[in-house]
C-alpha positions in Angstrom: 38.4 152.6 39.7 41.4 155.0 39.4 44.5 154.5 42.0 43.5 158.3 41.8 40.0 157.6 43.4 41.4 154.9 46.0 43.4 157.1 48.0 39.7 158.6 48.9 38.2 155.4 50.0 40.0 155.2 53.5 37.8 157.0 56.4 39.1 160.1 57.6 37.3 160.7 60.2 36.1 157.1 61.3 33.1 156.3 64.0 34.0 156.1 67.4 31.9 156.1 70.5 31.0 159.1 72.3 30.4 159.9 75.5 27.5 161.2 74.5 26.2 157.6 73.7 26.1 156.7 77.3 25.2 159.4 79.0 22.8 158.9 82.0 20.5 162.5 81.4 20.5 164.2 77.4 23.8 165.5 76.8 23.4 169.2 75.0 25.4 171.3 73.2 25.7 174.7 72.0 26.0 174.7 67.9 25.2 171.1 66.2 26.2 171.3 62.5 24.2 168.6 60.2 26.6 167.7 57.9 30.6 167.6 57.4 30.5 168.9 53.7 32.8 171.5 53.1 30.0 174.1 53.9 29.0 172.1 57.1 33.2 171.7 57.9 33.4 175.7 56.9 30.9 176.9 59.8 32.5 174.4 62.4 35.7 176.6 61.3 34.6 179.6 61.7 32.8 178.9 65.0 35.6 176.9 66.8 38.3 180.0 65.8 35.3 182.1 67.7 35.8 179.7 70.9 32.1 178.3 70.5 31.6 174.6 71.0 30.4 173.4 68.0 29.4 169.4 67.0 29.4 168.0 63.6 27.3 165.1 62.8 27.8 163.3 59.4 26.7 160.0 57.7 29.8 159.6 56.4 33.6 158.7 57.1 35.2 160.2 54.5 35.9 163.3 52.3 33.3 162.7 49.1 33.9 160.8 46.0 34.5 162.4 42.6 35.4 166.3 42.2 32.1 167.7 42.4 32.3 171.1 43.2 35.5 172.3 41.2 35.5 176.4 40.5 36.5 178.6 43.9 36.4 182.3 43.3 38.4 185.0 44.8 36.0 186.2 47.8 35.3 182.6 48.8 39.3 182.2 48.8 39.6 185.3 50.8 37.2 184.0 52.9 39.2 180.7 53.4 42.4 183.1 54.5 40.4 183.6 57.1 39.5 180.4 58.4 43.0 179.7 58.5 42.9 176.9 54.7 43.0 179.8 51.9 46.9 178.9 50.7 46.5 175.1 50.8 43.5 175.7 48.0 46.3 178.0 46.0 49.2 175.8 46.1 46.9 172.7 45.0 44.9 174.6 42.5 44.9 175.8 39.3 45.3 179.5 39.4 43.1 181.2 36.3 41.6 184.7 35.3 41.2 184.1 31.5 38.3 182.7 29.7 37.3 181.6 25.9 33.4 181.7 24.7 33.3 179.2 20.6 29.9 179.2 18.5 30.4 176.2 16.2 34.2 175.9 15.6 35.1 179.5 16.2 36.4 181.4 19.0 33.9 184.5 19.7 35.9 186.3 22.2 37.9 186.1 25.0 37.4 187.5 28.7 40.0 188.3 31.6 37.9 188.1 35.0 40.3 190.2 36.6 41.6 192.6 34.6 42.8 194.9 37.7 46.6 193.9 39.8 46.6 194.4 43.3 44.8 191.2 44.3 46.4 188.9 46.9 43.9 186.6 45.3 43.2 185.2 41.5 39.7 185.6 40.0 39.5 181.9 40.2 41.2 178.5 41.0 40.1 175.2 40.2 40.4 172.3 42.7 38.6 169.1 43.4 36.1 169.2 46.1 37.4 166.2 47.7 41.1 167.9 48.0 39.0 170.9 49.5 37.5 168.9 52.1 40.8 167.4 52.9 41.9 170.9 53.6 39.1 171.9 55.7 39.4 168.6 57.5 43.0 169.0 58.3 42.3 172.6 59.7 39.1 171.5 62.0 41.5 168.8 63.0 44.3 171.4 64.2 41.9 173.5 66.0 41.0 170.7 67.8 44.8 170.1 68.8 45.2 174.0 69.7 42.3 173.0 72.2 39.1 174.6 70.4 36.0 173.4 71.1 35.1 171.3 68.1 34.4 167.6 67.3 34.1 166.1 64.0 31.4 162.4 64.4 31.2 160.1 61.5 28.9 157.6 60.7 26.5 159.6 62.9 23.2 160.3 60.7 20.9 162.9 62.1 17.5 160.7 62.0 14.9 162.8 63.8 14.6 167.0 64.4 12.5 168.0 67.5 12.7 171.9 68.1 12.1 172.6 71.6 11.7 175.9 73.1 15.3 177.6 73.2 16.7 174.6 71.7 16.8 172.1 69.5 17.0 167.6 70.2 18.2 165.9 67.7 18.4 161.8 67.0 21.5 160.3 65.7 21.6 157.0 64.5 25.3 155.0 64.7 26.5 151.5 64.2 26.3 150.4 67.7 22.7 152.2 67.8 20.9 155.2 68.1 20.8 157.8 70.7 19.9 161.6 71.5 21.4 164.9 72.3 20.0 168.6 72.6 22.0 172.0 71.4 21.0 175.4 72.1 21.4 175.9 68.0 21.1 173.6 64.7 22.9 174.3 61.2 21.2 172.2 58.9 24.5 171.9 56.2 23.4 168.6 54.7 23.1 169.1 51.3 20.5 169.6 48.5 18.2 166.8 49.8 19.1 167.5 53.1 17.3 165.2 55.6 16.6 167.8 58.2 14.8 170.1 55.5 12.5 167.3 55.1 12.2 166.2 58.8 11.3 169.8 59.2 8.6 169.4 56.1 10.1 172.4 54.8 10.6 173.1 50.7 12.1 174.7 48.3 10.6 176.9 45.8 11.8 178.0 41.8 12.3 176.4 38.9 13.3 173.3 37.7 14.8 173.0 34.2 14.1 170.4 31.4 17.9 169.4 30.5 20.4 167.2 32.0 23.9 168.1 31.4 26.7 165.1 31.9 30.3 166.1 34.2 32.8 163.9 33.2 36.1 164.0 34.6 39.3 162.6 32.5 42.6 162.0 33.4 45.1 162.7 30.0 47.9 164.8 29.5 46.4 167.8 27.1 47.9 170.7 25.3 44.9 173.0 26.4 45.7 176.3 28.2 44.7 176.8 31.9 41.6 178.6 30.7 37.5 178.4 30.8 36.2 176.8 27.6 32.4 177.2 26.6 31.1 175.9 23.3 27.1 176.7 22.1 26.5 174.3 19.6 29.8 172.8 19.0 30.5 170.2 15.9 30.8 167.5 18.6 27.3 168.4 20.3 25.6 169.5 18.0 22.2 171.9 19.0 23.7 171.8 22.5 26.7 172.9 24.8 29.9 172.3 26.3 32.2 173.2 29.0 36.1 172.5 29.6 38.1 173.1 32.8 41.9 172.1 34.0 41.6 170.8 37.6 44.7 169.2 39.1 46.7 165.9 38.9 46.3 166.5 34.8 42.2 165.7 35.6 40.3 167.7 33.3 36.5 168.5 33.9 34.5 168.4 30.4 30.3 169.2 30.9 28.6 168.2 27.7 24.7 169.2 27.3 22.7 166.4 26.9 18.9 167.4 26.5 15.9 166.3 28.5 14.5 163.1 27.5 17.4 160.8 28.0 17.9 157.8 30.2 19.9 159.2 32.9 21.8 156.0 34.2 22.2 154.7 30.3 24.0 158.2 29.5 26.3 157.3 32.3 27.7 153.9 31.3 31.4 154.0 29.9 30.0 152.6 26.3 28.1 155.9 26.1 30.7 158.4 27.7 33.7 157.7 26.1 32.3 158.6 22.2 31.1 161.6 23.0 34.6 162.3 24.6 36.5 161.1 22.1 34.4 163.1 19.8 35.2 166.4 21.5 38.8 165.8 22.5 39.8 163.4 19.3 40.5 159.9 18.9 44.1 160.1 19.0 44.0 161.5 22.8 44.2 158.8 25.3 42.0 159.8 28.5 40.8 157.9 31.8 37.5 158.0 33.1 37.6 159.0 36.9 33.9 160.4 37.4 30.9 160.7 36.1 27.5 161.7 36.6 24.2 163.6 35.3 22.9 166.6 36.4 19.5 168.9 36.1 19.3 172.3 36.3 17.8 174.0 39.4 17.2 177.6 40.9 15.4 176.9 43.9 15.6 178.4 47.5 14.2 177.7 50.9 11.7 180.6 51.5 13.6 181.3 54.6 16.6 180.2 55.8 16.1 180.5 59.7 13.4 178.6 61.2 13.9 179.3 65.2 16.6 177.5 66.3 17.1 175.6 63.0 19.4 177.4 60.0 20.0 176.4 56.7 23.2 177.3 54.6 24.7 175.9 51.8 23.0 173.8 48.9 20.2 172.9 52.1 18.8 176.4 51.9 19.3 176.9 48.0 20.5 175.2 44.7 21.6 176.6 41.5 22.9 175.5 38.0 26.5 174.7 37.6 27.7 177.1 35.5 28.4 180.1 37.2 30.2 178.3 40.3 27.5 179.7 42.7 26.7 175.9 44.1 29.8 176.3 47.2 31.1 179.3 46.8 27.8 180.9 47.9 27.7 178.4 50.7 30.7 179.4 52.1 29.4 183.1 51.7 26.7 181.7 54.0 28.9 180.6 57.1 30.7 184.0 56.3 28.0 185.7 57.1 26.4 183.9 60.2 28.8 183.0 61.6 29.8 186.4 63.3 26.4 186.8 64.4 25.8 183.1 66.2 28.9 184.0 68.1 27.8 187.1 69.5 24.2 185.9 70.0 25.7 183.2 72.2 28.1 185.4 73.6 25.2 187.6 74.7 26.6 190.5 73.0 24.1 190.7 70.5 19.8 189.9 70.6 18.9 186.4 69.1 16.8 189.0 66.4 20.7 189.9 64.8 20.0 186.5 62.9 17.4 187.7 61.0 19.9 189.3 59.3 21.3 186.4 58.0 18.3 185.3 56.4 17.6 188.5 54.8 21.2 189.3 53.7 21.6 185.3 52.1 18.1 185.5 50.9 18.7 188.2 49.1 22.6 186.9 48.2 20.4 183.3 46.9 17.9 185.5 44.6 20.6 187.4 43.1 22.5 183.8 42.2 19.3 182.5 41.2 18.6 185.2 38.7 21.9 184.8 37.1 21.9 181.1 36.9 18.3 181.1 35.9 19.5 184.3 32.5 22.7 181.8 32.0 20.5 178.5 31.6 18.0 180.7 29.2 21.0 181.7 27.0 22.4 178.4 27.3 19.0 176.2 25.6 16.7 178.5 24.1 13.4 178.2 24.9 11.6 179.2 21.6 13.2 179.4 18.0 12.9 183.5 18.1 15.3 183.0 21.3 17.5 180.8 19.5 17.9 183.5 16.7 18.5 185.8 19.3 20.9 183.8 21.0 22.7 182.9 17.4 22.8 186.7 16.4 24.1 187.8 19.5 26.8 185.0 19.1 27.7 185.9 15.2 28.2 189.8 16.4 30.2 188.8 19.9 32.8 187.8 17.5 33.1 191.8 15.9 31.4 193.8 18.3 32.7 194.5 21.9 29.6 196.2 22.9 27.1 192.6 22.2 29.7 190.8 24.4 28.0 191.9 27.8 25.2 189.9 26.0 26.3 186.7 26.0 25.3 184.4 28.6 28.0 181.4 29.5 27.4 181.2 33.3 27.9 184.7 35.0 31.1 183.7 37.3 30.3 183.6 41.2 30.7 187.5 42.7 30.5 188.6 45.7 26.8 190.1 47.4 26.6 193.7 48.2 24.2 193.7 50.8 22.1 196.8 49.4 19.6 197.9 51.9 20.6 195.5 55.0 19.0 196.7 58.3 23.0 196.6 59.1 23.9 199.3 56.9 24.6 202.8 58.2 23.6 205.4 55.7 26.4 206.1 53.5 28.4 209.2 55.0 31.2 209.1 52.4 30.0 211.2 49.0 32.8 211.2 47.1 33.6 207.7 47.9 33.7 204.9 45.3 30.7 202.7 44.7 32.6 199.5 44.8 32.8 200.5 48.7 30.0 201.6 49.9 28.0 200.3 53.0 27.0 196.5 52.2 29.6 195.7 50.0 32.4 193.6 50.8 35.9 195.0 51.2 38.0 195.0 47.5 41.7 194.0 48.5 44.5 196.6 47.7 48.5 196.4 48.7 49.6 198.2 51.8 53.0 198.5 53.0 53.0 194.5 55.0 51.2 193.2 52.4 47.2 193.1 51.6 44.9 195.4 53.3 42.5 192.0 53.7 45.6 190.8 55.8 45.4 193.6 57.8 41.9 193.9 58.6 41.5 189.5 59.6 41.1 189.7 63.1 37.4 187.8 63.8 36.1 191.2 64.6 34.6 194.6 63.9 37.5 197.2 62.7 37.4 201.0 62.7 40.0 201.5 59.5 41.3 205.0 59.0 42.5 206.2 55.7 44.9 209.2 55.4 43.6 210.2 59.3 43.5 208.8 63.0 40.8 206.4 63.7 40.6 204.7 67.6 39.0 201.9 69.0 35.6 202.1 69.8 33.8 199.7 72.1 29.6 199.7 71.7 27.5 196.9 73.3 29.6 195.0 74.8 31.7 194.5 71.3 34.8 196.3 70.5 35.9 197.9 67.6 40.0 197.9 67.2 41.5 200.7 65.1 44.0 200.0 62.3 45.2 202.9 60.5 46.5 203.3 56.8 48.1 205.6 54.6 46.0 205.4 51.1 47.4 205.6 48.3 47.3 203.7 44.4 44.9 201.2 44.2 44.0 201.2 48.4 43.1 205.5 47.7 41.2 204.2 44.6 39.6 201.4 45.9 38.3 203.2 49.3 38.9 206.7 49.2 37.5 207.6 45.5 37.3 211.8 45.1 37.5 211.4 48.8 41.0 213.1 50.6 40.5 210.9 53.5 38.0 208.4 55.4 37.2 206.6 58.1 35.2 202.6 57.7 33.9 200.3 59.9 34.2 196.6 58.1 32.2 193.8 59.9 34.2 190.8 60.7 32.9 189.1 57.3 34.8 191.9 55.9 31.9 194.1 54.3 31.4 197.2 54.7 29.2 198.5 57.6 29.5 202.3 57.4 31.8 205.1 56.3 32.3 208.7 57.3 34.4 211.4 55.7 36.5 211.6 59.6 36.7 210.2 62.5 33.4 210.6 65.0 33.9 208.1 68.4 29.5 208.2 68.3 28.9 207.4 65.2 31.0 204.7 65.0 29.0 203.8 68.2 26.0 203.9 67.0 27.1 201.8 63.7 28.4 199.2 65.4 25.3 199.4 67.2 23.4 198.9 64.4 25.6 196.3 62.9 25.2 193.7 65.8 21.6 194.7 66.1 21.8 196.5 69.7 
């Protein structure tokens, strides 16, 4: 073990009785989360900033082991802005946009993943998940100071799932024994084998693939450039694939394609690691092994994601392959999105129904990830020869032809979900408006005179944005609507206004899009936000 990896082993968050434990009647609470992962740590966030008392159980005392989860995309980083942990990630990371796709030994092309300025945010950074837990750690624990309503319990293992009526009662096992609380809600964010999934006798459904791929992660000081690497069919794997990434604290993450009938725990001993490393990297670099482990691909999904009082998110309501970096970034999309729509369900501002939304907007957010991981692991092992040739062909032309590069298939990089034909949506008022903003989609960032437009519309709740005119503050339900208004021009006009001379949005407080009008009309705003919290 690495003096890298020790400074993990000391518990962060260590057991400690409750007064829960010796309760005389069933304590209950309103939001239990299942699991202190970063998706599980992500929807304590986001419902403690809300002032909803929230309760996060987790088998474990400590951020995890090994850098797991390493590529965070813009929107997800925008998304962390919000829950108060976005510039830690930055600082620590490493900050890319630029890409590199070999066949063999040569270089087919290269890609920028954010070819436009005006981004508070990079395309991507890389970080190790345990740093990212850290963060999100450190940020729950602040709350807590500031006197929000959260608690973080380790070595607590959720044992038993009874729903019951409006309400959930839950078993938690602990070293000085077990014992058993109720809450009004349950997020089940514990993880692709997630124990409540199964205590629920509940499954997944999709597609497992027949490869293993094995992460290794190196420490060395390397001349490569902060950049995405792919190989297909490199000299040092041959007939399979390989991936390089810079993470922090010179650790370098290397994926090398292994194939399907392999001896999983075999491929993982040193003996057998540090060849094929040495093969890739050369045996003039000196490296040190920090992590390593085998993986199988899989696009599979919950077939719902809200069961009553129970909800899924994270890698517990779906899984995908690796490449791509749809694995967390997607789950924090998934808090993004509920959690909004909890609060005002327990706020009584909004019906219970408003959470169906959530499983049809991250449904439909889980298929599209599945159907680009799924087109990415086809490209990536062929499965026919006449494929392979395909594959090959498209490869040899990449390398001349701009208009074969859409073609190839390295992992289509984690994007954000437009949520096309949400039962949120207001019709689309806005004609000559762009595309990129229509109702559904999340908000692109833009500079504005104090900064990022995403700045100015963070507040934890609906906003009525004008743009070149006078919006107000509209109050619908029960929920209010404040007015922020902009003057548009460069990329903000481009981004939002299109052919349009002026407009008027409503953004939900995930920051997407709810509706958009060519003025200013006090009722149809109404009525949007209306629709929008499902009143």
């Amino acid at each position: 073990m690495t003096q890298h990896q020790k400074i993990f082993e000391v518990p962060l968050y260590p057991y400690a009785r409750s007064a829960d434990q010796d309760a005389a009647d069933t304590p209950r609470h309103k939001v239990i989360v299942g699991g202190a992962g970063p998706i599980g740590m992500a929807a304590a966030i986001e419902l403690a900033q809300k002032g909803v008392e929230v309760l996060v159980l987790d088998d474990n005392d400590k951020v995890s082991f090994g850098s797991r989860a390493i590529c965070f995309a813009k929107r997800p980083l925008e998304i962390l802005d919000r829950l108060g942990c976005g510039q830690p990630m930055v600082d620590k990371g490493i900050v890319w946009n630029l890409g590199k796709v070999f066949f063999n030994e040569r270089k087919v092309y290269d890609f920028n993943l954010l070819p436009e300025d005006g981004h508070r945010r990079p395309a991507f950074i890389n970080l190790q998940q345990y740093y990212f837990e850290e963060y999100l750690l450190n940020r729950l624990n602040a709350l807590r100071v500031e006197g929000a309503p959260v608690e973080l319990r380790g070595r607590n293992r959720v044992t038993a799932v009874k729903p019951r009526g409006e309400g959930v009662r839950v078993t938690v096992e602990t070293p000085e024994g077990p014992y058993e609380i109720e809450a009004d809600w349950l997020i089940a964010c514990d993880g692709a084998a997630s124990p409540v999934r199964g205590m629920m006798e509940l499954d997944f459904v999709g597609r497992v693939f027949q490869d293993n791929f094995l992460i290794a992660d190196v420490i060395m000081d390397a001349e490569f450039p902060t950049e995405r690497w792919f190989w297909f069919d490199p000299p040092f794997n041959r007939g399979q694939s390989a991936l390089l990434h810079k993470q922090p604290d010179n650790v370098w993450r290397i994926d090398l394609q292994l194939g399907w009938d392999i001896d999983r725990e075999a491929e993982k001993r040193p003996e057998n690691v540090i060849p094929r490393l040495k093969a890739m990297l050369g045996e003039d670099v000196n490296f040190e092994l920090e992590w390593v482990s085998v993986y199988t691909f899989q696009c599979r999904r919950m077939e719902k994601f809200r069961h009553g009082r129970v909800i899924f998110a994270g890698d517990a309501a779906h899984q995908v392959s690796r490449f791509g970096a749809r694995g967390a970034n997607s789950g924090l999309q998934d808090t993004d999105n509920l959690g909004w729509k909890l609060a005002l369900v327990i706020d009584g501002k909004a019906p219970e129904t408003l959470l169906d939304s959530y499983d049809a907007e991250r449904v439909h957010g889980a298929d599209e990830n599945i159907l680009n991981s799924s087109r990415s692991t086809d490209f990536i092992k062929p499965k026919s020869e006449i494929s392979r040739v395909f594959r090959d062909a498209v490869l040899d032309l990449a390398e001349h032809y701009e208009f074969t590069r859409p073609l190839v298939n390295s992992g289509r990089l984690s994007v954000p979900c437009t949520y096309d034909g949400s039962p949120l949506n207001t019709p689309d008022a806005l004609p000559l408006g762009p595309v990129r903003s229509r109702p559904g989609s999340p908000c692109s960032d833009a500079p504005v005179e104090d900064g990022f437009v995403l700045d100015q519309l963070r507040c934890g709740g609906f906003v009525v944005l004008g743009l070149n005119c006078t919006a107000e503050a509209v109050e619908a339900a029960g929920v209010t609507a404040r007015a922020l208004n902009l003057h548009a021009t460069g990329a903000l006009a481009e981004r939002y206004l299109g052919e349009a001379p002026q407009a008027v949005y409503l953004i939900r407080p995930d920051q997407h899009v709810a509706a958009r009008w060519p003025g200013f009309d006090a009722e149809a705003v109404a009525a949007a936000i209306r629709q929008a919290t499902g009143n």
